[in-house]
C-alpha positions as CSV (number, residue, x, y, z in Angstrom):
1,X,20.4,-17.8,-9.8
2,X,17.0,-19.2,-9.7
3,X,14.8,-16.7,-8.4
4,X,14.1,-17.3,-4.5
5,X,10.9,-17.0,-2.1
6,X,10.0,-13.4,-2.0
7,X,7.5,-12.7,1.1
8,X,5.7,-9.3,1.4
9,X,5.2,-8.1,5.4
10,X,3.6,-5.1,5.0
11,X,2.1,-1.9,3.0
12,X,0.9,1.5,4.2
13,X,-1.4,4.4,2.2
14,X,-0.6,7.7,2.5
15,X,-1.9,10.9,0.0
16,X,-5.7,10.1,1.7
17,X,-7.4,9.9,5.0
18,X,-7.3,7.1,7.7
19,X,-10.7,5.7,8.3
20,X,-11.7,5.4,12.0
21,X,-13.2,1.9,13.2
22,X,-17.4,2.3,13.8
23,X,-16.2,0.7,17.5
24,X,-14.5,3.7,18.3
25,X,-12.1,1.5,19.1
26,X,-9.2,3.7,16.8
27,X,-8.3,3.9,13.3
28,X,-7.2,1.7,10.7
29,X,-3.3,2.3,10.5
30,X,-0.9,5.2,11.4
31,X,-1.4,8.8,10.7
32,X,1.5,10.1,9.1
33,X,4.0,12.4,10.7
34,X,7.8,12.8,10.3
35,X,8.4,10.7,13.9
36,X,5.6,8.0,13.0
37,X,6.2,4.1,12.0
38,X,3.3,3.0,9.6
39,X,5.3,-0.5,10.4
40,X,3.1,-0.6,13.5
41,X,0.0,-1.0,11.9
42,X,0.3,-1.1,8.3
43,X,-2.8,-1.3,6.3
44,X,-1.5,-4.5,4.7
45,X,0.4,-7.3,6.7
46,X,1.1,-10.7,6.0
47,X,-1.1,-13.3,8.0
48,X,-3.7,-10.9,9.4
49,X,-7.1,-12.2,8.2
50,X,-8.5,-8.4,7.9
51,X,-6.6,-5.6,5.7
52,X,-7.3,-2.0,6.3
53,X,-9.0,0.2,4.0
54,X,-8.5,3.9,2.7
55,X,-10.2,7.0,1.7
56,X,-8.9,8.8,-1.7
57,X,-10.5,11.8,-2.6
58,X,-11.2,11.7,-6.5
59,X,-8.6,13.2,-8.6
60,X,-5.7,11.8,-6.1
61,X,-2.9,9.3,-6.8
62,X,-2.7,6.2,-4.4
63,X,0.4,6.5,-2.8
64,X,2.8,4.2,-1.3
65,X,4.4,5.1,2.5
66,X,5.7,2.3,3.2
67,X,6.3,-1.7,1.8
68,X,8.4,-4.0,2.7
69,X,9.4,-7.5,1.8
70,X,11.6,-10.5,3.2
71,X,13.6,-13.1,0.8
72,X,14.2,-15.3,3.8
73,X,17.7,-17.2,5.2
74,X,19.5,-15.3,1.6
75,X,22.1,-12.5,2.2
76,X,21.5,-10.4,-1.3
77,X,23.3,-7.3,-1.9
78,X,21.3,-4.8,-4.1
79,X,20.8,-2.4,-5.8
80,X,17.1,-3.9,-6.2
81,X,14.1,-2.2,-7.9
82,X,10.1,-2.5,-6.6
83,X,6.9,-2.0,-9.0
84,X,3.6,-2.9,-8.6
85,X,0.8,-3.5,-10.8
86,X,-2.5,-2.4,-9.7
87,X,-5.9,-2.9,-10.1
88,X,-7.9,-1.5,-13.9
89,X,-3.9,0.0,-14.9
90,X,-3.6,1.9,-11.5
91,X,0.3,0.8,-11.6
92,X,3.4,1.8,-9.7
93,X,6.7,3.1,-12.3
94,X,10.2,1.4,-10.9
95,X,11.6,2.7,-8.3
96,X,15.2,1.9,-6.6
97,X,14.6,-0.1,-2.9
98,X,16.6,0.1,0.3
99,X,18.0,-3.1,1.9
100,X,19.7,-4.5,4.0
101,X,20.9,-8.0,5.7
102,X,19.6,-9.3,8.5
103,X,19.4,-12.6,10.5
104,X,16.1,-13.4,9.1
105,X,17.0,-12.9,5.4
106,X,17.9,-9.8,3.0
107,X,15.2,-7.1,3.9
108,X,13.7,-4.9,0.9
109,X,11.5,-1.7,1.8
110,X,10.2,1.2,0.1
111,X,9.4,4.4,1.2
112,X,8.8,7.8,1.2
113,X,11.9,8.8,2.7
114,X,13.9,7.5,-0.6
115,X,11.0,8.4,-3.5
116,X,7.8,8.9,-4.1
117,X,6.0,6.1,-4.8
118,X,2.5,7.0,-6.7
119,X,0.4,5.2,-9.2
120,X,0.8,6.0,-12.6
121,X,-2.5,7.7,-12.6
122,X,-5.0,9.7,-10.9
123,X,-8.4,8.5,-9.7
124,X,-11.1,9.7,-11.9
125,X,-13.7,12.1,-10.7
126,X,-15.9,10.0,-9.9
127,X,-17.2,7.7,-6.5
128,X,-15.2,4.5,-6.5
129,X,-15.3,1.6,-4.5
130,X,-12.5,-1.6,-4.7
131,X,-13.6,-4.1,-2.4
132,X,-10.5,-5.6,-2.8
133,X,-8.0,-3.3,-4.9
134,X,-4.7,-5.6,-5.5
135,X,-1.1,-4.9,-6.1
136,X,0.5,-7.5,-7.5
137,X,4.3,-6.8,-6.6
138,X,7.6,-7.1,-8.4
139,X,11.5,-6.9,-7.2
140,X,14.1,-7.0,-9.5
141,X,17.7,-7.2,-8.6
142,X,20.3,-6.0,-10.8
143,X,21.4,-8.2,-13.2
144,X,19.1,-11.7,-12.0
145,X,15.9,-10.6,-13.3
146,X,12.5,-9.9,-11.7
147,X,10.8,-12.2,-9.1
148,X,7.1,-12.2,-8.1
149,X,6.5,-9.9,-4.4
150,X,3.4,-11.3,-2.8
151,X,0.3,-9.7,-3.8
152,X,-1.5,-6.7,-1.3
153,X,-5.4,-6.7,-1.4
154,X,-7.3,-3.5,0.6
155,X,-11.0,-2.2,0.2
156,X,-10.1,1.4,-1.4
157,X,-12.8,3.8,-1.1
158,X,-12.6,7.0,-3.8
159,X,-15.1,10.0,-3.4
160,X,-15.9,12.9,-4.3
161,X,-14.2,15.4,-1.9
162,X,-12.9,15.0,1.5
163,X,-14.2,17.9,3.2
164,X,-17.3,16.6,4.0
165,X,-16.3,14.2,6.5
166,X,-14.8,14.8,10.1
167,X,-10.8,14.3,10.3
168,X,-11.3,10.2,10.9
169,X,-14.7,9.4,9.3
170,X,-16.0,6.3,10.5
171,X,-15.9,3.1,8.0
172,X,-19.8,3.3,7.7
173,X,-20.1,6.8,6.5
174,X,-17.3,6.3,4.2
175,X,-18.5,3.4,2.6
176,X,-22.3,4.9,2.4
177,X,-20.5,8.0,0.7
178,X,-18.5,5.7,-2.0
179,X,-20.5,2.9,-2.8
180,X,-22.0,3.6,-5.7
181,X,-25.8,3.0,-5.7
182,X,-27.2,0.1,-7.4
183,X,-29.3,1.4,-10.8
């Protein structure tokens, strides 16, 4: 089986805070909660022009909520396995995928209700700033080898502490607070 066209739709943070827009206008994704969908505004999905960023305090592990991925007009049973390999070695271990068929394609997801999904390692203590922190994806499937994902690309902001901000700080004081100044 040659390997087939693997499109990512979406990715959602969790593990951090969600960064309200300067507009007032709301925040950038879903705040988590048992009943909540981070599919209805992910902080990563395909074919908008602007991706969301998020707020890690130092010493915390990006984690994954949600991803999910399309291999269109193929009916694929699983089991299939998701990784990621982030930015400077921040990288996502193996874990086992849901799925499921649908009229579009064999749809792949991720998400907290199956594992965690964390980076392999924490973020120093120290401020950070990724103007575009990327997560270059991978799906195997049991017995056909691995097959590129798509690649996710989000401003990550990493500072130190949380509790200095209001529950949504606005994008402006967060990125004052973790961009580091220029020497």
């Amino acid at each position: 089986m040659s390997p087939p066209e693997v499109v990512l739709k979406t990715v959602s943070f969790r593990g951090g805070k969600l960064i309200a827009k300067d507009d007032g206008s709301g925040l950038y994704g879903v705040e988590y909660d048992p009943g909540a969908d981070p599919d209805e505004d992910p902080h990563w999905q395909e074919g908008r022009e602007e991706q969301y960023p998020y707020f890690y305090p130092a010493g915390k592990k990006l984690t994954i909520w949600k991803a999910k991925w399309l291999i269109p007009g193929e009916e694929l049973n699983g089991p299939f396995y998701v990784r990621g390999i982030g930015t400077e070695g921040y990288n996502f271990a193996e874990v086992l995928a849901w799925s499921q068929i649908t009229e579009e394609g064999t749809e792949i997801w991720i998400d907290l209700s199956s594992n965690v999904i964390t980076s392999k390692g924490a973020f120093p203590q120290e401020i950070r700033y990724f103007e575009e922190f990327e997560i270059q994806w991978k799906i195997r499937l049991e017995g056909h080898g691995e097959w590129d994902a798509g690649t996710s690309v989000n401003p990550i902001y990493v500072c130190l502490g949380s509790g200095v901000f209001s529950i949504y700080p606005r994008l402006v004081e967060v990125h004052f607070a973790c961009e580091p100044s220029e020497e």
